[in-house]
MARVOLUM-11996 format. One line per field, with one value per residue (C-alpha): residue in one letter; x, y, z. Coordinates in nm, 4 decimals. Layout:
type = [A_...]
px = [X_...]
py = [Y_...]
pz = [Z_...]
This chain:
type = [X_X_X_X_X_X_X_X_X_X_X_X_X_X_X_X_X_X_X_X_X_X_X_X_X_X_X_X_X_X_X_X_X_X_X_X_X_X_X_X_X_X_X_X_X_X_X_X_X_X_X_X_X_X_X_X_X_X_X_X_X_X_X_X_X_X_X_X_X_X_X_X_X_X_X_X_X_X_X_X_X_X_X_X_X_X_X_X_X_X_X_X_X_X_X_X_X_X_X_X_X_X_X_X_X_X_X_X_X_X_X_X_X_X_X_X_X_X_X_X_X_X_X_X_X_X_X_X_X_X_X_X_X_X_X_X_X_X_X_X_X_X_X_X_X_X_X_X_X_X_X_X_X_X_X_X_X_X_X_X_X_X_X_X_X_X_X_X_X_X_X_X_X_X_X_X_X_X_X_X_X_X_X_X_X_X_X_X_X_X_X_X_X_X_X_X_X_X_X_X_X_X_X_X_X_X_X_X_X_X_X_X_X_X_X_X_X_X_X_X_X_X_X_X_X_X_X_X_X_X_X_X_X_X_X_X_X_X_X_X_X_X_X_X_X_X_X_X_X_X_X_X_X_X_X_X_X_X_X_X_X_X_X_X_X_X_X_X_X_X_X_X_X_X_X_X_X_X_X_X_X_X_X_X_X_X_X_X_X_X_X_X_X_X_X_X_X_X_X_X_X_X_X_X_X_X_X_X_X_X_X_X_X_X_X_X_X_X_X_X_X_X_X_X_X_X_X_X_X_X_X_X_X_X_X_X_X]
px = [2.2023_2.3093_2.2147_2.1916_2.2652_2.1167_1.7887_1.7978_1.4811_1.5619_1.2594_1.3150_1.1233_0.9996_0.8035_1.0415_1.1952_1.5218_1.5671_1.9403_2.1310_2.5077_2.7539_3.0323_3.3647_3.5246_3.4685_3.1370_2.8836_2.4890_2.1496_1.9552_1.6151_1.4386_1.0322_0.8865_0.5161_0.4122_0.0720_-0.0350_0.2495_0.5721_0.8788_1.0907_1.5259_1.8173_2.1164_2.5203_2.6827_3.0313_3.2297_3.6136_3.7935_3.5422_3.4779_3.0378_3.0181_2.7085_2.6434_2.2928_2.1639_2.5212_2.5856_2.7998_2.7872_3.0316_2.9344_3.2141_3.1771_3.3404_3.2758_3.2311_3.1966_3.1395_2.7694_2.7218_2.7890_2.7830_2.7408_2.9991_2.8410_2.4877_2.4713_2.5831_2.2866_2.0448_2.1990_2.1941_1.8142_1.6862_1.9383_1.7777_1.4118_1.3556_1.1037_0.9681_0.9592_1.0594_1.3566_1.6739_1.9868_2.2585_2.5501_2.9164_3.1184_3.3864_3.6295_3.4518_3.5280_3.9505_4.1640_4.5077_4.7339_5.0951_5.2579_5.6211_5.8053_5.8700_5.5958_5.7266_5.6324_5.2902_5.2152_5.2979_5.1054_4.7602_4.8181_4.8276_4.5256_4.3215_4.0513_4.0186_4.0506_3.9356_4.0357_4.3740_4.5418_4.8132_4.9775_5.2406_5.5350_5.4636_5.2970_5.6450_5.8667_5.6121_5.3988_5.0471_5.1301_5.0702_4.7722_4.6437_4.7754_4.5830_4.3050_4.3543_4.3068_3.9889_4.0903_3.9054_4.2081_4.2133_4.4485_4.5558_4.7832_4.6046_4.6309_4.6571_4.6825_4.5122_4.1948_4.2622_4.5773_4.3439_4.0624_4.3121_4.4930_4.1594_4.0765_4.3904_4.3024_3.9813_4.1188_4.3183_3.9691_4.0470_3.7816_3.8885_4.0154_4.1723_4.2158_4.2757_4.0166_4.2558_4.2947_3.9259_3.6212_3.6798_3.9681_3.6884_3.4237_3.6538_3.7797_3.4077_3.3256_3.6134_3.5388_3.2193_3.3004_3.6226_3.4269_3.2308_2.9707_3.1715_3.2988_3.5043_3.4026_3.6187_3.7160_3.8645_4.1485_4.0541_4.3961_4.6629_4.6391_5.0167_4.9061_4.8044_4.6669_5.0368_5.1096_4.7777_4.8393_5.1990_5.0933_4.8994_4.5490_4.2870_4.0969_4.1860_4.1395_3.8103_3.6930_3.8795_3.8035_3.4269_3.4478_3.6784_3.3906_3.1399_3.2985_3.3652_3.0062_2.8689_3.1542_2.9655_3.2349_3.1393_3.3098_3.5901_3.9339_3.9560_4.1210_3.9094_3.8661_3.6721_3.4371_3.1565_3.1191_3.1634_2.8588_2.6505_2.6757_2.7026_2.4804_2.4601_2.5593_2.8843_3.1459_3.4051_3.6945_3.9368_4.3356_4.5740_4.4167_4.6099_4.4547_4.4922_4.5316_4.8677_5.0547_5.0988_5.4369_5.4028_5.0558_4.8876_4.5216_4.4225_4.1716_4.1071_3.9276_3.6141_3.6426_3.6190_3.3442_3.1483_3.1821_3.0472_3.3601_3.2622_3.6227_3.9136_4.2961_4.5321_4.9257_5.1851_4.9581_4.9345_5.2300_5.4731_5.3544_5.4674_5.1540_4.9947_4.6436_4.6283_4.6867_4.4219_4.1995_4.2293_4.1585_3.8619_3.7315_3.7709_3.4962_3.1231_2.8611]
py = [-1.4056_-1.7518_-2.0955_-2.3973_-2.7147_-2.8756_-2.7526_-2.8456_-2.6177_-2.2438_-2.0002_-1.6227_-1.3549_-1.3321_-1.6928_-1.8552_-2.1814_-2.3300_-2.7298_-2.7612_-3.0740_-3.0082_-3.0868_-3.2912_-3.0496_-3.1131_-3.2117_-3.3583_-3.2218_-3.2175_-3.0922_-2.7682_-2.7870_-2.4120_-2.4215_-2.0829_-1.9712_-1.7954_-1.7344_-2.0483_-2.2562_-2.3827_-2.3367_-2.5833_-2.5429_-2.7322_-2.6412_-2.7262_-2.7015_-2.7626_-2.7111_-2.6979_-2.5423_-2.2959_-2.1886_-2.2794_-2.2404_-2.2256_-2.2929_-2.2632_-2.2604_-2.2276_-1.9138_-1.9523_-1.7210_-1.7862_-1.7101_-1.6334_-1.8240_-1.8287_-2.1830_-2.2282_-2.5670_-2.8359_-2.8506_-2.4424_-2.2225_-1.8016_-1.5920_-1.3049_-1.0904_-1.0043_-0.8901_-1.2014_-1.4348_-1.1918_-1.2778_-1.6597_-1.5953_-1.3607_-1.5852_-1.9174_-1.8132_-1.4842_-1.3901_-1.1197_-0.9926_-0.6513_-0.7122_-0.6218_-0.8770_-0.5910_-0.4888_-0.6967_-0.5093_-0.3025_-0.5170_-0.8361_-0.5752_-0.5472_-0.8754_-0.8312_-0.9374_-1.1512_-0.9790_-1.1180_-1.4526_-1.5342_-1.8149_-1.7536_-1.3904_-1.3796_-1.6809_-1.4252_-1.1604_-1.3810_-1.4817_-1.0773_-0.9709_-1.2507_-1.2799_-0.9040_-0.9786_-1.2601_-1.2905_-1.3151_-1.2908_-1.5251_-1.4022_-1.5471_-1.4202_-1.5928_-1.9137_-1.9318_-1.9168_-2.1235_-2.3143_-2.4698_-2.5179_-2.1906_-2.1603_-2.4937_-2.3352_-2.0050_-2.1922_-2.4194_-2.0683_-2.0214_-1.7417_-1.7141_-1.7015_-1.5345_-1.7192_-1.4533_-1.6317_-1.5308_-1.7907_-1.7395_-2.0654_-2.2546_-2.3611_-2.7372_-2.6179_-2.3525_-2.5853_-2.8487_-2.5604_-2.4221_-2.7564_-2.7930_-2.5008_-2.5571_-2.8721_-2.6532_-2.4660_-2.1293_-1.9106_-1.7409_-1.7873_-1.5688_-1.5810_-1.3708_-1.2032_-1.1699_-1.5302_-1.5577_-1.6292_-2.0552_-2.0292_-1.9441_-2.1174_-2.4287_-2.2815_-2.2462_-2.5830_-2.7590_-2.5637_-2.6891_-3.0356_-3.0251_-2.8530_-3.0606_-2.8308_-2.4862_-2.3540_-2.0774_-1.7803_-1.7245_-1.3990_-1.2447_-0.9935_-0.7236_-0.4662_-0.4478_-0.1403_-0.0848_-0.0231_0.3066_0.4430_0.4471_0.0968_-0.0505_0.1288_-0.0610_-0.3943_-0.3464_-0.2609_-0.0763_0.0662_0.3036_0.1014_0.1725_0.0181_-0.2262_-0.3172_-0.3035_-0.5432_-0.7743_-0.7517_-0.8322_-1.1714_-1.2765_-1.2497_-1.4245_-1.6678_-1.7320_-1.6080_-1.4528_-1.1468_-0.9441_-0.7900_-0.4266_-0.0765_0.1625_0.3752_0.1398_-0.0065_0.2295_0.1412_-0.1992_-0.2520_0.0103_-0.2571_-0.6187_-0.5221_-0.5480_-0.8843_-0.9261_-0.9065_-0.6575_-0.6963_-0.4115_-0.3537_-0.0031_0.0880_0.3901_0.5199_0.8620_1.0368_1.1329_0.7908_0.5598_0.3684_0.1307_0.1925_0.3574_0.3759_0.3991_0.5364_0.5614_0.2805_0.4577_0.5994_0.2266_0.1452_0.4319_0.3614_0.0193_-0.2009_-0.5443_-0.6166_-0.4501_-0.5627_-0.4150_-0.5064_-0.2191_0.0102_-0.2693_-0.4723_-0.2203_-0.0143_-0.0128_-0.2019_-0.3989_-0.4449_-0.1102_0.0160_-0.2562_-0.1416_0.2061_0.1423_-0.0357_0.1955_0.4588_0.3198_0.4520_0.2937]
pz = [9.3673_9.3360_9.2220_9.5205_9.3676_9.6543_9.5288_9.1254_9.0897_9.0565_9.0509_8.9500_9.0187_8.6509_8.7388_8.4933_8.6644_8.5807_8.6529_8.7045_8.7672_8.8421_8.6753_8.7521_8.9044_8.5607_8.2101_8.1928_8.0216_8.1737_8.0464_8.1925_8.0694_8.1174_8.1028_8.0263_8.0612_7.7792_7.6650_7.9162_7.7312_7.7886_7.5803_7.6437_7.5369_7.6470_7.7231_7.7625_8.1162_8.1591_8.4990_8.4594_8.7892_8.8684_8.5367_8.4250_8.0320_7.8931_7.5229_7.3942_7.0119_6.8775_7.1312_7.4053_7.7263_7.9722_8.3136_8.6042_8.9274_9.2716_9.3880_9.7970_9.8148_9.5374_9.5627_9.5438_9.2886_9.3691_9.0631_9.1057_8.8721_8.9215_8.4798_8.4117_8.6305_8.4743_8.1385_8.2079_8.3025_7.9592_7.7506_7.8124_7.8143_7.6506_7.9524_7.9882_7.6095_7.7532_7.9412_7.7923_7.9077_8.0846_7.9118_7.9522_8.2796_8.1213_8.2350_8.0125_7.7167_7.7745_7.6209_7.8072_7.4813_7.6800_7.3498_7.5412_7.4570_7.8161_7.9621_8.3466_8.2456_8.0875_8.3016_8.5996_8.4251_8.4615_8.7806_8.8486_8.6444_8.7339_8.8710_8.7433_8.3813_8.2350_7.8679_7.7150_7.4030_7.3203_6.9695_6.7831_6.9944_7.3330_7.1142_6.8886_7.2218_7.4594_7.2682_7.2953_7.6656_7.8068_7.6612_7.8540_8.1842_8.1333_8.0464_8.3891_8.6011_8.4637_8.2139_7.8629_7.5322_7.2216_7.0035_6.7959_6.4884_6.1792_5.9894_5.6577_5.3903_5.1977_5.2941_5.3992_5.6191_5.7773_5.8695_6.0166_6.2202_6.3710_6.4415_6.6458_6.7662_6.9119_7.1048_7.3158_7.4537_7.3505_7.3080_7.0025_6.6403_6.3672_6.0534_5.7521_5.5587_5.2668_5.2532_5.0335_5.1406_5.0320_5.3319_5.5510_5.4732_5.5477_5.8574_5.9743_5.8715_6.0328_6.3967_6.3620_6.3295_6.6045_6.8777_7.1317_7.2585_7.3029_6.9692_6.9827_6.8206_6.4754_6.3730_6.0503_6.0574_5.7942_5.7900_6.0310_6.2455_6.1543_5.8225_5.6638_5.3490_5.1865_5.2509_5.1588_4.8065_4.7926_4.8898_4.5712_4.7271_4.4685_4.7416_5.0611_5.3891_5.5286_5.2226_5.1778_5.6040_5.4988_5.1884_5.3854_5.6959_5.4589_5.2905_5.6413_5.7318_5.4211_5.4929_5.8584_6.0699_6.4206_6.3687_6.2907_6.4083_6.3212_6.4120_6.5774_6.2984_6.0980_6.3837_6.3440_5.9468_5.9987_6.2860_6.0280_5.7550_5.8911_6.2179_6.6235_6.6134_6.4254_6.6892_6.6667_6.7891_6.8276_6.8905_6.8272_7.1575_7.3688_7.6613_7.5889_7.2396_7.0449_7.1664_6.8492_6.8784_6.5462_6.4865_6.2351_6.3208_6.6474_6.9292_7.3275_7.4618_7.5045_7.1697_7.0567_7.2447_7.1801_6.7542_6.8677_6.9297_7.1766_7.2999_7.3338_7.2784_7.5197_7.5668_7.5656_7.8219_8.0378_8.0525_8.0366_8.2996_8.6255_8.7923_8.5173_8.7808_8.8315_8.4467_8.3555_8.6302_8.5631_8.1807_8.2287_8.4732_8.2284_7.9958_8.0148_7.9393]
């Protein structure tokens, strides 16, 4: 399937027609109106479209979708995943009422974390994964050693980044450093669950007034995964961890926050009480059971998935093994359904 600029009227098979004017190859933003027939009207949305070296973001009614693209010349754009142009199509006009938009590819689910404070290194690492993976997690190791840099070249290949620094201050320093943040188009936020719900609230408010179309999506970290019950009880903790995950889950949510970072042990209680569309994101992934190193509460990827996880964080299995493609391959290609 794929979209010919040449043409800037797209027809699907549903009789739902897409006018689309191109955008520019980088930076500038232009309008997709979509006309539905329903019931002998027509609804009528708009829509953001920004290109940025081969990369076509979509962000519609404060959700973003970002859609993959291998560009073959500048006036023709070829959707390399088939879910994801029937995703652009259900997303932006909800036709037919029975369709259901398919599920993310199991690689879309896997976050390679560059947990290593070498640029040349992790920088090598994307150029290895891509165009196989597409998100990446940039914690405080590699953005202590390399700084805000590396995350502008990943972002230059076309790669999605999960800036994972949980911050964790007052509220005014939190909303100024998401703001930062957000200027360096990473795709995801952190910040600390612990640090109240008035922290977040600012946080949300402050990505909502730095981000120019495409806000990234801001999660709260609830409890390390290094941390068990023991260690939750001497930090001074009242309640055991699942808990205290679920009561940290639910300020976040009435705080607005997209979502929330969280062991695999908690995921399934979490998306039982703040619902299917409260993200979940997951690290202490091991792809097979019995192999901890530092962490305290973890599970296979498809264990994670299964209890209703959306992505998962993956660095030790992948980097350190002897082909990083193939470990990442092989991971993602483990996950059903």
């Amino acid at each position: 399937m794929e979209l010919d600029f040449k043409n800037p009227e797209f027809s699907v098979a549903t009789g739902t027609r897409c006018n689309l004017r191109p955008p520019r190859k980088n930076g500038v933003l232009k309008t997709s109106t979509v006309s539905t027939p329903v019931g002998g009207s027509h609804a009528k949305q708009s829509a953001a479209l920004r290109m940025k070296n081969g990369s076509l973001r979509l962000g519609m009614n404060d959700r973003i979708l970002h859609l993959s693209f291998g560009l073959s010349n500048a006036r023709k754009v070829v959707m390399s995943e088939t879910g994801f142009a029937a995703a652009f199509i259900l997303l932006m006009t909800g036709f037919p009422p029975n369709a259901t938009i398919p599920p993310m590819t199991s690689r879309d689910r896997l976050i390679v974390a560059l947990d290593t404070d070498s640029e040349s290194l992790a920088l090598a690492l994307v150029a290895k994964l891509r165009p196989a993976a597409n998100y990446f997690k940039v914690g405080s190791q590699l953005f202590t050693a390399a700084g805000p840099g590396v995350i502008r070249h990943i972002v230059e290949q076309g790669a999605q980044v999960f800036l994972d620094l949980k911050f964790h201050d007052i509220p005014q320093t939190v909303a100024h450093a998401v703001a930062a943040a957000a200027h360096l188009k990473v795709s995801m936020i952190n910040v600390h669950a612990s640090g109240g719900a008035a922290m977040m609230r600012a946080a949300v408010e402050s990505l909502n007034k730095a981000s120019a179309g495409e806000r990234p999506r801001l999660l709260a970290v609830t409890m390390l995964t290094s941390l068990a019950n023991p260690d939750a009880a001497e930090i001074g903790y009242a309640h055991p961890i699942p808990e205290q995950v679920i009561r940290l889950a639910c300020l976040a949510q009435q705080a607005g926050l997209d979502g929330v970072v969280a062991s695999p042990l908690e995921v399934h209680s979490i998306r039982k009480t703040c619902g299917k569309d409260f993200l979940i994101v997951t690290p202490g992934i091991r792809p097979y059971d019995g192999y901890h190193d530092d962490q305290a509460r973890v599970a296979t990827p498809q264990a994670a998935i299964e209890a209703g996880a959306d992505f998962l964080v993956i660095g030790r299995p992948i980097l350190e093994a002897p082909d990083p493609l193939q470990a990442f391959l092989e991971i993602a290609a483990s996950l059903k359904a």
